[in-house]
N, C-alpha and C positions, 0 to 999 in steps of 0.2 A: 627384645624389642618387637621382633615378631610375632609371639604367643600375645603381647601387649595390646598389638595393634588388632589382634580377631578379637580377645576381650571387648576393648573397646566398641567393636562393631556388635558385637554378643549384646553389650549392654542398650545399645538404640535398638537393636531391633525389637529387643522385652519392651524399651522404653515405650516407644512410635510404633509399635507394631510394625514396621519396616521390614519386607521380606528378605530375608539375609544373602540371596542370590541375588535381589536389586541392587543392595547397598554393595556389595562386594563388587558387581561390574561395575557401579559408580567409582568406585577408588578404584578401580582396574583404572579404567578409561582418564583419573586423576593423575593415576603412577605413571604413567607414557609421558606425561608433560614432564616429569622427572627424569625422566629415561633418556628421553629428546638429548636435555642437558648435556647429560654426559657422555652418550654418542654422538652428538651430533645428529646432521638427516642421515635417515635410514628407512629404508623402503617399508610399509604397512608393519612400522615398528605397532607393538603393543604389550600388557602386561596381566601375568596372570599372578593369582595368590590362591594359596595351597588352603582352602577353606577350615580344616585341623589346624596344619603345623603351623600359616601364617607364612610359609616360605614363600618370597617372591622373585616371579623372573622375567625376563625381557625375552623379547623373541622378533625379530625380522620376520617380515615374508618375501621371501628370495625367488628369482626367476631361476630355472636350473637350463644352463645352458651347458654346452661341450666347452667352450672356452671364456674362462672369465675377463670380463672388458670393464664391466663397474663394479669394483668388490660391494659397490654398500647397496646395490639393485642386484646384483646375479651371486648364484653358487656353480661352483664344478658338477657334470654330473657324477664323478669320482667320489665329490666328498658329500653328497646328494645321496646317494646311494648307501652310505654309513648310515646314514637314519631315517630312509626308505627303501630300500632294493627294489621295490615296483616303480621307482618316479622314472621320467621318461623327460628329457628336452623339452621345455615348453613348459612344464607342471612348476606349482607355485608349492612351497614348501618350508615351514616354519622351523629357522633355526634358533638359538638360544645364542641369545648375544648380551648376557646380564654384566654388564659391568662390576669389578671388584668392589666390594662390600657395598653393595648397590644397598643388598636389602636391608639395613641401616637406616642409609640414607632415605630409601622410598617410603620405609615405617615410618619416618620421620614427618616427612613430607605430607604421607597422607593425612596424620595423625591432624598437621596443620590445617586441611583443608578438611578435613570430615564437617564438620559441623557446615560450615558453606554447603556441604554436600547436601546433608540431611535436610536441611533446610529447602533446599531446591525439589528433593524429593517429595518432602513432607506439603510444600504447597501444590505440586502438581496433583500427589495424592488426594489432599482437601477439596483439588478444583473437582479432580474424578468421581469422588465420593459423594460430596454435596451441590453440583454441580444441576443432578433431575431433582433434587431435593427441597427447591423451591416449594413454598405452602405448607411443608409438613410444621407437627410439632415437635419439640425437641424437649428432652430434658437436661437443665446443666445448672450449677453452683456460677455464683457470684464471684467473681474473683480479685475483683480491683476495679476501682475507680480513675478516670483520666478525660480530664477538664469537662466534667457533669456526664460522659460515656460510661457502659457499664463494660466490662471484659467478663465475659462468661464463659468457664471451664464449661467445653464439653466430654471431657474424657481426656480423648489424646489429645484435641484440636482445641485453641481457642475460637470465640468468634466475639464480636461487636454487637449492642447494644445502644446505636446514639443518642443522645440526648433527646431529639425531636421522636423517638419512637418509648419513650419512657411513658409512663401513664402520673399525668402532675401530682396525682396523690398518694402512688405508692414510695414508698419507704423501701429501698433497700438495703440489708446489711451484709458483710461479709460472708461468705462457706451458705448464704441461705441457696436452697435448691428450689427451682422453681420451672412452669414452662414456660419454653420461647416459641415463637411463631418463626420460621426461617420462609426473611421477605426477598431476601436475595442472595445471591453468591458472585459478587463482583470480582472480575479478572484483572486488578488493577498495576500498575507497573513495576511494586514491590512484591509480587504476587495475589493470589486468590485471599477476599474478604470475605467471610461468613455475617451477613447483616442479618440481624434478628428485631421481633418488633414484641411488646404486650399493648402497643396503642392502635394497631392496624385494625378496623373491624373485621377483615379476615379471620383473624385469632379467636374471635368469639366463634364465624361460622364455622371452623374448623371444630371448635367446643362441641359445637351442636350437633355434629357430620359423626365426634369420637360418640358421645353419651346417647345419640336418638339413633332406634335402629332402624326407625321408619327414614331416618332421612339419611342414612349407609346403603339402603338398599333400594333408596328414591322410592317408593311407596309415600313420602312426603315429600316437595320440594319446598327450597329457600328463594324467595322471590327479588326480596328486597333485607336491606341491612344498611344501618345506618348509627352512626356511633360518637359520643363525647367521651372518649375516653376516660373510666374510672365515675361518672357519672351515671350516665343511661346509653343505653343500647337498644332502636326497634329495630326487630326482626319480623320479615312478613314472611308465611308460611302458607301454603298451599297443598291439597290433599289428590294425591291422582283418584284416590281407591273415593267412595262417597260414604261407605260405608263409616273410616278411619278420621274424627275428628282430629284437624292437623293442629288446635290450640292446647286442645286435651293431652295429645301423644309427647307433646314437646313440653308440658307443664311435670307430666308423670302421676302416680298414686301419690298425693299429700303433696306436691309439689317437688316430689324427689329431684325428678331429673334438674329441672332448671335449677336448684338449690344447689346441685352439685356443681353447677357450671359458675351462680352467680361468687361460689365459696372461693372458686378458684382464681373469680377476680374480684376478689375482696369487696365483696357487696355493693358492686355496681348493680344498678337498678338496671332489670333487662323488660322490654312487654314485647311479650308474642304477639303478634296482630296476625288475624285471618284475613289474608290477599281476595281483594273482588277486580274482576276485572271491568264491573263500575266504578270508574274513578272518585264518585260519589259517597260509595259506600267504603270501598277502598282508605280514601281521606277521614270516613266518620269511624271507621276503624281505627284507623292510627291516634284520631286524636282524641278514643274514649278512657274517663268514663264521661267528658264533657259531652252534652246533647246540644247536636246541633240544631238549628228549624230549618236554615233556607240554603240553596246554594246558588250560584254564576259558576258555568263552566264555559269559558274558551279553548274548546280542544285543539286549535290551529295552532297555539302558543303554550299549549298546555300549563295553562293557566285559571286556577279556582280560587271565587271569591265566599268564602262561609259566614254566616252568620248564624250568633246564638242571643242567650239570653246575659243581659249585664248580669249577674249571677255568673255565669258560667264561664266569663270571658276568661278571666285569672286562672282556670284550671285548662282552659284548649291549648291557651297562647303558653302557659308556664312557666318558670320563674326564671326571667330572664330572655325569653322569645324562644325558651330549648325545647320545650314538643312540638312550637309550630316548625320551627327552624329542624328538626329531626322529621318531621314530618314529610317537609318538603323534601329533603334529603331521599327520606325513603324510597318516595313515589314518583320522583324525578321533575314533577311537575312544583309551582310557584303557586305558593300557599297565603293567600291573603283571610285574615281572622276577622271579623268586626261584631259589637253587639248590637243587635236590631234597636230601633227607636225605642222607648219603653210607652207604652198607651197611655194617655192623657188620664189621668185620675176622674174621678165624679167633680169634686172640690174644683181641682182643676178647670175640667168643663165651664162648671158653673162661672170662675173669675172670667173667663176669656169671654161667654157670653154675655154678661155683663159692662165689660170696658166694651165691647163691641154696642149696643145699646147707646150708652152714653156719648160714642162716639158719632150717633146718629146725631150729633147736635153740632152744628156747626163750628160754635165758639166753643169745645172741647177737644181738646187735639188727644192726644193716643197717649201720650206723656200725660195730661193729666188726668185724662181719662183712670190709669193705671194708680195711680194716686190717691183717687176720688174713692176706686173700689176697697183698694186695700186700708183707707180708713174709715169703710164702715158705709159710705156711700154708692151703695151698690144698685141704685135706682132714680130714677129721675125725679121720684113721689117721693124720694127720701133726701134726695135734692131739696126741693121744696118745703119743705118741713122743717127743715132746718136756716139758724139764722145766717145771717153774712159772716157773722161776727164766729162762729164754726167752721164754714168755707174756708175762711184768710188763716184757720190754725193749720189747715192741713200744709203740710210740707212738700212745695212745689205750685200752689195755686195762689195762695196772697194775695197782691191785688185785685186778683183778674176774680176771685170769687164774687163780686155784686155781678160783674157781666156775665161770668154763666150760670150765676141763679137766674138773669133777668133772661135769658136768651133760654135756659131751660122751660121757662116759665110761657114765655111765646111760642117754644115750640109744642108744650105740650097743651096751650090752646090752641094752636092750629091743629092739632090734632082731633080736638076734644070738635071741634067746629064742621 
C-alpha cells in the first residue's frame, strides 16, 4: 500500500509538475489528522514518509524531563537518552509513537485526500505563477465549451475565456491552438481564475509591442488604441526618433509587419494613424482617407465639430457611425461629423433671383411666385405676353391670374413712368 501510495504521488508530480518535497509535506501534514485519530492528543504529534520505501510514521514531540507527570506531553530523561545521549532536561525531542498497522491505515487515508490536496496546491501554484502575469500573451488549445465560455488548455493549468471577451465573429473549434491575452487572474473563493481575453484592444497592442521592434524598444510609441472587436482596430502611433516614420515602421516592407498581426486576428481591419498633438490634425488623421474642409474646436470639453464634403460624409462617418465612433474613442475627445452646405448651383441662382423679382409685386406672394417661375414665367415681360387664359393653367394660381396679370401690369407702368 505503501510503494502504492509514492507511485501515486510519482505520478502528479510528472502530471502538475508539483515538486515532490511539496506534495509529500502536503500529505505529511494530511497523515497527523490520521494520527490524531488513533492516539488521541499528543503533544506536536506529526508524520513523516519515507520518500523511496513509502514507509510511514508518527512521531511526538516530548518535553524531556527527570520525572514524568504527563506521559502524552513529557519523556524520562532515562528513556530520552536511548535516542539522544546529549539531551538535557528541558530539550524537546521526537519520539516514534506509530500506532499498529498505522501505515495501512495512513496510505489509505492519504490516498483519499490527495487529490483535495493537489488541488489546493495546484491553485495556489497558478495564483503564484500567473499571478505578475497580467498583459502577457499566452498560447493554449481550446478545450471545451460551457454555456458560450471557452476553457483553454494551457498546459498544466486551465484558464477561462467568457463569453463577453470572445471576438462575435470568430469561430472556435475544438484542440484549435491559438493566442490569449491574460486580462486577469482573479482570487476567487473556489480558488485562483486565469481570465483570458482575444476581444480586449490590449491584445492587439500587445500584437504590436511582440512584431515592432521600434515599439519593444520605445524608439516608437502607442498613443491611442481603440477597437470593435473582429471589425477594426485604430491605433495611433508616435515617433520619438524624427528620423524613423512611425506609420512606415509599423506597416513593414510590403505591409509584412501589420499582415502578420492582421493574420492573427483573422482579418480584422487595423489603420495605423500618425498621433498630432493638434487635435485638428490628430482627428483628420484618424478619419482618413475622408478630406475634411473646416473644423469647431472646444478644447474646455474636448469637443470637435468637422465638416466635409456630401461626397465624403459616408466615408468619415462609416458604415454604421464606426470610424466616427472609433475615432472618438481613440482621441478621447467627442467627435461630431457634418457635410458643409453644398453652393447654390448657376440654374439655381438664377430660379431664386427670379421668384425674388416677381415677388416685388405685391399681389404675388412667394408661393406663387415659385410657381409662375417653374412654369416658364420667369419675368414680368413674360407675365405680360401671356394670356389669363395660361395664368389660370398654371397649378396653384387659377383665379387670382387676371389680378396679377392686371397688378403686374400697373406695376410695371409705374415703373415705366
Amino acid at each position: 500500500m505503501n510503494a502504492e501510495l509514492i507511485a501515486v504521488i510519482d505520478y502528479w508530480v510528472r502530471e502538475k509538475g508539483i515538486e515532490k518535497s511539496t506534495l509529500l509535506a502536503a500529505v505529511q501534514n494530511c497523515l497527523a489528522g490520521a494520527a490524531k485519530k488513533a492516539l488521541g492528543p499528543t503533544r506536536g504529534l506529526h508524520c513523516e514518509i519515507n520518500p523511496k520505501t513509502g514507509a510511514i510514521k508518527a512521531f511526538a514531540k516530548l518535553i524531556v524531563v527527570e520525572n514524568v507527570e504527563l506521559p502524552r506531553d513529557q519523556i524520562s530523561l532515562a528513556e530520552a537518552r536511548l535516542i539522544n545521549p546529549n539531551v538535557q532536561c528541558g530539550d524537546e525531542i521526537d519520539k516514534e509513537v506509530t500506532p499498529r498497522n498505522f501505515g495501512r491505515i495512513a496510505a489509505q487515508h492519504a490516498k483519499q485526500n490527495l487529490i483535495q490536496l493537489i488541488r489546493r496546491i495546484e491553485k495556489s501554484k497558478i495564483y503564484a505563477e500567473f499571478k505578475d502575469r497580467t498583459g502577457d500573451i499566452v498560447d493554449g488549445t481550446v478545450s471545451r465549451f460551457e454555456k458560450g465560455d471557452v476553457i483553454v488548455d494551457l498546459g498544466r493549468y486551465e484558464a477561462l475565456m467568457p463569453s463577453r471577451e470572445r471576438v462575435p465573429n470568430e469561430n472556435y473549434e475544438s484542440k484549435e491552438r491559438l493566442h490569449f491575452y491574460v486580462k486577469s487572474v482573479e482570487n476567487r473563493q473556489n480558488g485562483p481564475e486565469i481570465i483570458l481575453s482575444r476581444a480586449d484592444p490590449n491584445f492587439v497592442l500587445r500584437l504590436f509591442e511582440i512584431e515592432i521592434s521600434e515599439i519593444k524598444d520605445n524608439t516608437i510609441e502607442v498613443r491611442g488604441i481603440a477597437r470593435e472587436p473582429g471589425i477594426r482596430t485604430k491605433i495611433a502611433v508616435y515617433s520619438r526618433d524624427p528620423k524613423v516614420d512611425p506609420v512606415g515602421a509599423c506597416v513593414g516592407i510590403r505591409g509584412q509587419r501589420v499582415k502578420n498581426i492582421v493574420r492573427e486576428l483573422n482579418n480584422e481591419k487595423i489603420d495605423i494613424i500618425k498621433y498630432d498633438d493638434d487635435i485638428t490634425r490628430y482627428v483628420e488623421n484618424a478619419l482618413a482617407p475622408a478630406k475634411l474642409t473646416s473644423y469647431e474646436v472646444d478644447a474646455d470639453n474636448k469637443y470637435i465639430h468637422v465638416w466635409t464634403t456630401e461626397d465624403q460624409l459616408s466615408l468619415a462617418i462609416g458604415r454604421r457611425g464606426q470610424n466616427a465612433r472609433l475615432t472618438s474613442q481613440l482621441t478621447g475627445w467627442r467627435v461630431d461629423i457634418d457635410a458643409e452646405d453644398p453652393e447654390p448651383s448657376g440654374f439655381d441662382t438664377q430660379m431664386a433671383n427670379a421668384i425674388s423679382d416677381l415677388t416685388r409685386v405685391s399681389a404675388i406672394s412667394t408661393e406663387q411666385a415659385e410657381a409662375l417661375v417653374t412654369s416658364g414665367f420667369n419675368s414680368l415681360d413674360l407675365i405680360l405676353q401671356a394670356d389669363v387664359a395660361d395664368l389660370e393653367a398654371v397649378k396653384g394660381i387659377g383665379p387670382a391670374a387676371k389680378g396679377i396679370w392686371e397688378a403686374v401690369r400697373a406695376h410695371v407702368g409705374r415703373a415705366d413712368s
